[in-house]
C-alpha positions, 0 to 999 in steps of 0.5 A, a space after each residue: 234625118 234632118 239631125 244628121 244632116 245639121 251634124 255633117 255640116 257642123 262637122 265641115 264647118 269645124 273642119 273648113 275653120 281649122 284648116 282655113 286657120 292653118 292656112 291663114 296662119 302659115 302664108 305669106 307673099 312677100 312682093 320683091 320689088 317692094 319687101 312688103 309681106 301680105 298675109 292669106 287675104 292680102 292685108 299688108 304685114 306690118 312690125 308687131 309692136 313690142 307690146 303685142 308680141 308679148 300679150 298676143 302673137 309670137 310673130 313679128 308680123 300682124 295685120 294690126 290689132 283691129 285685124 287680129 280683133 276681127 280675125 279673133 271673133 269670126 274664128 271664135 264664132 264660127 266654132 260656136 255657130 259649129 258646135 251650137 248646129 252640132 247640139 242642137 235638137 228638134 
C-alpha cells in the first residue's frame, strides 16, 4: 500500500516538472511601457550573450547563467528525487 502510494507521488512529480518546465520555457510578460520582458518567475530577461546562445540555449533571451545553473539543477533534481521515490523499495 505504502508502495503505491510512493509510486502516484513520483508519478505527480514527474508530471508537475515537466509541465511546469513547459510553462516556464513558453511565458513571457513584456511590460509596454518599459520593453522589459520577465519570464514565468518574474526574473528580468536580458540578451543572451553570444557565447551562450552557442553552448546553452537557442533563445535570445536568459535570466542569466547563475539563473540558468539554478533552474538546471532543481529541474534535474526534482526528476531524480521522482525516480529515486518511484524505485524505492520497503
Amino acid at each position: 500500500m505504502l508502495q503505491n502510494i510512493r509510486n502516484y507521488l513520483a508519478i505527480a512529480i514527474l508530471i508537475l516538472v515537466l509541465l511546469f518546465a513547459v510553462i516556464i520555457i513558453g511565458y513571457r510578460e513584456v511590460n509596454i511601457t518599459t520593453g522589459q520582458t520577465f519570464d514565468f518567475f518574474g526574473r528580468e530577461l536580458i540578451p543572451a550573450p553570444l557565447w551562450a546562445r552557442m553552448l546553452i540555449t537557442s533563445e535570445y533571451q536568459w535570466a542569466g547563467f547563475s539563473w540558468f545553473i539554478f533552474d538546471m539543477i532543481a529541474f534535474w533534481s526534482a526528476l531524480f528525487f521522482s525516480f529515486i521515490l518511484y524505485k524505492f523499495k520497503d
